[in-house]
N, C-alpha and C positions, 0 to 999 in steps of 0.2 A: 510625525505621521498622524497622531490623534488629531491633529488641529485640523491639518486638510481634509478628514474625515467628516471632522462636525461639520467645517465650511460646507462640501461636498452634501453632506444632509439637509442643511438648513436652504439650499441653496435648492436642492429638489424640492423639498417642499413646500415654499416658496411657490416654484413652476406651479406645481400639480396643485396648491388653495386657488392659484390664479386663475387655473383651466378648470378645474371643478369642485373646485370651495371641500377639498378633502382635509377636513380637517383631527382626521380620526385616526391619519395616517403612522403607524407605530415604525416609530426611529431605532432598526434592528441594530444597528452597529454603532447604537449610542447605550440604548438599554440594556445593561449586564443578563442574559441570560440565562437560565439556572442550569449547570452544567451537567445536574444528574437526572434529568427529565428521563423519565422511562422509552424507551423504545417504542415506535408507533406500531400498534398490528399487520399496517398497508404496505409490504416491500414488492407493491408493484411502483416501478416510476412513471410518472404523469409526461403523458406525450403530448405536449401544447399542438404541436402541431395538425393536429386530428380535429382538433375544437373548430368546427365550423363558423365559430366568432371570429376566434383568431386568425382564420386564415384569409377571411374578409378585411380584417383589420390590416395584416400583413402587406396584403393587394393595393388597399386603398392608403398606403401610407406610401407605398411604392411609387405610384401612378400618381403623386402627385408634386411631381417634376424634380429635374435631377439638382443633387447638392453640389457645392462645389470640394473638390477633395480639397484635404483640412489635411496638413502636416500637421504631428503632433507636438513639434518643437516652436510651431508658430499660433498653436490653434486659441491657447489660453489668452493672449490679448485680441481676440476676433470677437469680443462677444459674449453672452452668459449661453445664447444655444451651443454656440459653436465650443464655450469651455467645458459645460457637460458633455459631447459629441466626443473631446479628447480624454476626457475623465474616462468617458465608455457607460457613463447613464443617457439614459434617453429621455428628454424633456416629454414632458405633458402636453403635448402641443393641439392636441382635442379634447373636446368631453370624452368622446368613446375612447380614446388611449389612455387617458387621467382612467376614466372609469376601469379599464384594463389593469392598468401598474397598480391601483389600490385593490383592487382582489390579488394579488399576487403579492402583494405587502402582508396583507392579511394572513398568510400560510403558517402552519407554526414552525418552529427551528427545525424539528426534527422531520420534517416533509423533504422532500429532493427537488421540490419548484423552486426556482430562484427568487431573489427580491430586487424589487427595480432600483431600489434607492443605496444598494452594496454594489460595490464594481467586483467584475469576475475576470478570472483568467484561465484559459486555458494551457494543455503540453503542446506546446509547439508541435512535437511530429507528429503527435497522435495515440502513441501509443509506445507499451515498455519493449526493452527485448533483453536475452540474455536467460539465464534460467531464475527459479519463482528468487530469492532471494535477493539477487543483484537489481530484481524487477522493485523487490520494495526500497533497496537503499534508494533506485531513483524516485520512487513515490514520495519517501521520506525528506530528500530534496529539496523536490516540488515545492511541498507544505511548508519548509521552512524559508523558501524561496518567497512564498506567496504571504504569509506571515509577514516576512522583511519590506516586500513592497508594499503592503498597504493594503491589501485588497482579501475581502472577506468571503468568496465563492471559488470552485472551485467545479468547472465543467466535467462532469462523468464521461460525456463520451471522446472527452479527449484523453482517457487514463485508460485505455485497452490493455487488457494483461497478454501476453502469450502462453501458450500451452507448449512451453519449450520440452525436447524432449518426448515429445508425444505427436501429437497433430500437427504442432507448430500454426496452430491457428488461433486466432484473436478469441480474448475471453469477454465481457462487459465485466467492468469491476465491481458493478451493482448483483451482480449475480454469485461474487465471493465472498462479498464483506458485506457486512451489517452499517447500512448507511444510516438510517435512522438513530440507530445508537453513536456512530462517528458524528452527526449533525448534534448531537445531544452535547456537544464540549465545546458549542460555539461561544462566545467569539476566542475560546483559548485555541482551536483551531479552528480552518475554515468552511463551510458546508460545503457538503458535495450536491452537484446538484446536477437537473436535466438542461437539458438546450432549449433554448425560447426563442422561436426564429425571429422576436422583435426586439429584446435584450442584447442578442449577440447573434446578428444581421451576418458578421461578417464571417461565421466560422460556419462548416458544408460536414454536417450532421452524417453525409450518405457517405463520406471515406473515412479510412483509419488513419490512412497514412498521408500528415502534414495535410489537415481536414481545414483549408483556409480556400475563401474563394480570393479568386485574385481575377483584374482583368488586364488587356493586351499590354501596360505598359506595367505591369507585376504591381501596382499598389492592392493594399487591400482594402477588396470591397464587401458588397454584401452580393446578393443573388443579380439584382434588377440594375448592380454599377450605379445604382443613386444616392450611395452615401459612401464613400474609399477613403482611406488615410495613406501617405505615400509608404511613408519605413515602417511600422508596424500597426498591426490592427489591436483595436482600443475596445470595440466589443466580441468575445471579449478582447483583453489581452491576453499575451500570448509569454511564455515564460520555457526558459527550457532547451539544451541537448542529448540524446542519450550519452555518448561517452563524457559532456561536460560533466550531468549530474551524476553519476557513477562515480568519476574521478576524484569530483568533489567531495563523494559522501567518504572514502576512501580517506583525504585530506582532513575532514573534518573528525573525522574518528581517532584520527592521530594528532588532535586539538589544531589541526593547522586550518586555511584557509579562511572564508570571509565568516564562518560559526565557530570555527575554533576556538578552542581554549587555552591553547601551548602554556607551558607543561601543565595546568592540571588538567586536560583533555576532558572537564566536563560535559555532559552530553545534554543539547537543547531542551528546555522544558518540555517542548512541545514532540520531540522523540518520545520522551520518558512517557507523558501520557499516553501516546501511542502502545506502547511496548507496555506500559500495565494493565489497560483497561478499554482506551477506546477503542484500538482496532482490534475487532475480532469475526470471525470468521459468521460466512451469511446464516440465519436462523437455520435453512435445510443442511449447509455440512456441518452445523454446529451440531446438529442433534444423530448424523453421523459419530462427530468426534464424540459424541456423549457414549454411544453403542462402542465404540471400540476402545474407551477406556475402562468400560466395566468388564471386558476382556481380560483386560491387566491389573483391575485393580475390583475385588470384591469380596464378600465377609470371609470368603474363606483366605484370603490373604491378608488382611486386616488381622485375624488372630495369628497367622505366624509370622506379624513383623514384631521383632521385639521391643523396638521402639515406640510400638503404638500412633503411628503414622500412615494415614492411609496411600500414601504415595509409596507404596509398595512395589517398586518396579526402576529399574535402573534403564536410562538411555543410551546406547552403545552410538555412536556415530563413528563409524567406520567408512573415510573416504580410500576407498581402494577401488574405483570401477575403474577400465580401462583411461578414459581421459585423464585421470589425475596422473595414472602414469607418466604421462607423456606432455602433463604440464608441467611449464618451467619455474615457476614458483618456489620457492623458496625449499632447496633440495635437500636443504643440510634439517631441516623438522620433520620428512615427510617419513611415513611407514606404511608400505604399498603390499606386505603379506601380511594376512588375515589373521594368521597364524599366532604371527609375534601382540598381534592385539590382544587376544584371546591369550595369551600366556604372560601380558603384562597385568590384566585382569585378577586372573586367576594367582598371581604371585603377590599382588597384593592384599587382596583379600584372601586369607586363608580359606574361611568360612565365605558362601556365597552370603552378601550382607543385603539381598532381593532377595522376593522368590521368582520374578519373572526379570528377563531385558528385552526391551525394545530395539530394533537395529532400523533405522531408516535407513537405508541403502535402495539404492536402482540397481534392480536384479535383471532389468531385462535389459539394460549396456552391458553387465557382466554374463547374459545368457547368449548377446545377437553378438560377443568377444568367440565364441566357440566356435572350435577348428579354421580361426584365424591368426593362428601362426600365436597366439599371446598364451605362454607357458603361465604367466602368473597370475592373468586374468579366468584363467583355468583353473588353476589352483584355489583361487579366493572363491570361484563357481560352487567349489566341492567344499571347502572348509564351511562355506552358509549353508549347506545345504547339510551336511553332518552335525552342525549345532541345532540347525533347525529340527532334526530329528533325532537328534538326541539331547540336545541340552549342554550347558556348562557346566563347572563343577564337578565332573561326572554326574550330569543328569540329575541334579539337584536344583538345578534352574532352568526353566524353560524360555525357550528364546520364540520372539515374535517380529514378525512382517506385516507391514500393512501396507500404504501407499496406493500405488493406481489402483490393483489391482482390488481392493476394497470398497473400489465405489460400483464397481459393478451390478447392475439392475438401479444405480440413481440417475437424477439429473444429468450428473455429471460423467456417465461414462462414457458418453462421446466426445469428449476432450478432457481427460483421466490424470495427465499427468502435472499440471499444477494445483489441481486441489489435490491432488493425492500426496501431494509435497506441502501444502498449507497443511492439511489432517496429520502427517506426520511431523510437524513443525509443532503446533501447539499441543501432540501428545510429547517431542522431546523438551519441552516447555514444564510438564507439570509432574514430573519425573520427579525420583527420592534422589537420585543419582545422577548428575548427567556427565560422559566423557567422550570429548570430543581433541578436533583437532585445530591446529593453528593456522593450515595453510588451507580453509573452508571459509566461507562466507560466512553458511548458512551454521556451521559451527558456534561463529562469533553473535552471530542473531541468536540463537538460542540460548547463548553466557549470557547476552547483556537483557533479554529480556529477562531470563531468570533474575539475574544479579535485580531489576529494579522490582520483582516482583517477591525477594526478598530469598530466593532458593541460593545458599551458596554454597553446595555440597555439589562442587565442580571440580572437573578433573582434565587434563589435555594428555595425550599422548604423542610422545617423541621417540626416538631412535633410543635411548638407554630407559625409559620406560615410563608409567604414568609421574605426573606431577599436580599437585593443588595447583588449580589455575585462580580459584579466588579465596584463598588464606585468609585469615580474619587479619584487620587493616585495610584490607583492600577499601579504596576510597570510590575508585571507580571503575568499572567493565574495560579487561584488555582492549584496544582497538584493532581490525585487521590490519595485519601490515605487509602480507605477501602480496 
């Protein structure tokens, strides 16, 4: 795949000396890039399409008469235009578009403009579904997807998050995560970047959902049907199903399918980056997560850990809201009263060994459970809500909630419930203590990011009671397997 890349570069460049003697043109996906470049200040993304150049340029490249559609199984003996055209680079075929791609060359790594001379690909549908964690194994996918084929971009507005749970409405994923610092670990992963109606002609910027224009005889085209490819579209490409990638990540965590590792289930490089360092949450809910862990974790609890560890706070993950009841997953792990959580706690620790826990739970699936017939869902109502006001231990630890309900007066409170689930993600992340359970996603995402972030003071809870989920030995992060 390196080979087709130089080809692929040398071959643009090339075009664009020919069209306007660019010869200053900087080779992104030849040049090693330094992976710890700081974060740019600017997390606004650059909307090409505004620039009143470009959308002259866009017109007049239009209007000047139609291509012929280029299958991409036949396109690479047609020609050097026609084998960029399936590559999904767009030749220099003016001064004024040469002059275009080489400002656009120019951007640094960590910008969200794309580059002319790296091919990109987009999510096929458009967007994630399912709740926040399910949403990133298919993110994580994607990246190892796009990784595998060769291609070093990665279109933002085709990674829409859902606000599952809440709104149930589209999130931009530029608006959760910190892109500038993801783009900073190029080329070990891929930039994420904005839409350039001339780079990637064929993908419709204005839907979420499966954002491809197509015309009457279904190939893909661009807006003006003067540039179509029959079976898939090439700017970008296109990559991706929600249950395939799901299923897959699923597959691969249990070392099987085309990442896997059977039996040592080691987990991709480019996860592992992910989960230590590069993705992290956008600068404004970072500096949220910052306010609400000095909640749980400050001098006055620093002097009563005796450990002398400022992660003074234990993470309780208690899946018990109504839906886990009544999912069929793996019945013979599952512990759906409150109760027995809090008494397998409390019976292994004699002494509480926090002084605060954190519980990320959805209070309001176990609030909108009430006088709907759910005895236990009732039950589990009242047991959070007498911890929370009194504490564990007998009230020698105090118990905490954050979630939606904490973003309130930010950004984000008009769609609350996936960042309210990322904020309580990377506070069950940085935890003295975390326990959790096996038949949870978002359980497993918070082991394995711990586990490569070096926390291994983990615990899971079953039916006869807690157990070390990562015991010294441990080689590698259980995988989900319910």
């Amino acid at each position: 795949m390196s080979v087709l890349r130089h080809r692929v570069t040398a071959l643009m460049v090339l075009l664009m000396i020919a069209a306007g003697g660019l010869s200053h043109l900087r080779l992104h996906n030849v040049v090693m890039m330094n992976p710890w470049m700081p974060p740019a200040d600017d997390y606004s993304p650059t909307i090409h399409t505004q620039d009143p150049m470009t959308v002259n340029l866009v017109n007049s490249i239009s209007g000047s008469g139609n291509r012929t559609i280029i299958p991409p199984n036949r396109a690479q003996t047609a020609g050097k235009v026609q084998n960029e055209d399936a590559l999904g680079l767009v030749p220099a075929s003016t001064p004024e578009l040469a002059a275009y791609l080489q400002n656009l060359s120019h951007q640094p790594c960590t910008s969200l403009t794309p580059w002319p001379n790296v091919t990109s690909v987009a999510y096929y549908p458009g967007r994630f579904y399912s709740g926040y964690r399910n949403q990133m194994m298919g993110f994580t996918m994607l990246i190892l997807h796009t990784l595998h084929s060769g291609h070093g971009q990665l279109l933002l507005p085709s990674i829409y998050m859902k606000d599952t749970y809440g709104t149930n409405r589209v999130i931009r994923f530029q608006d959760l995560w910190d892109i500038p610092h993801f783009n900073s670990f190029y080329p070990a992963l891929p930039r994420l970047v904005d839409h350039d109606p001339i780079l990637h002609e064929q993908f419709n910027p204005q839907t979420t959902n499966y954002p491809w224009f197509r015309n009457a005889n279904h190939s893909f085209c661009n807006a003006q049907e003067t540039f179509c490819t029959e079976k898939s579209p090439v700017r970008p490409h296109a990559l991706g199903d929600k249950r395939q990638f799901l299923g897959g990540y699923i597959a691969y965590a249990k070392g099987k399918g085309k990442f896997g590792t059977y039996p040592l289930r080691q987990r991709h490089p480019a996860e592992i980056l992910m989960l230590q360092t590069a993705l992290r949450p956008h600068p404004q809910l970072q500096s949220i997560w910052n306010e609400k862990r000095k909640e749980l974790v400050g001098e006055n609890n620093k002097k009563n850990n005796q450990n002398g560890t400022e992660h003074d706070y234990m993470t309780l993950h208690a899946r018990v809201e109504p839906d886990m009841q009544h999912h069929p997953i793996c019945p013979e792990k599952k512990v759906i009263n409150l109760t027995g959580i809090f008494q397998f706690l409390e019976s292994t620790w004699k002494d509480p060994p926090v002084a605060k826990v954190f519980m990320p739970v959805n209070r309001q699936l176990l609030e909108q459970a009430q006088g709907k017939r759910n005895a236990m869902a009732d039950h589990n109502l009242k047991e959070l809500n007498r911890v929370r006001d009194y504490g564990l231990w007998n009230g020698r630890t105090k118990v905490y909630e954050f979630g939606s309900h904490a973003l309130q007066g930010t950004p984000y409170e008009k769609k609350p419930s996936t960042p309210g689930a990322m904020l309580n993600f990377f506070l069950s992340v940085d935890a003295k203590i975390f326990v959790g359970t096996e038949v949870s996603s978002y359980s497993h995402d918070v082991l394995a990011t711990r586990f490569f972030r070096g926390y291994m003071d983990n615990y899971k809870y079953l039916p006869q009671g807690l157990v070390h989920w990562t015991p010294p030995g441990t080689a590698v992060p259980p995988g989900f397997s319910c």
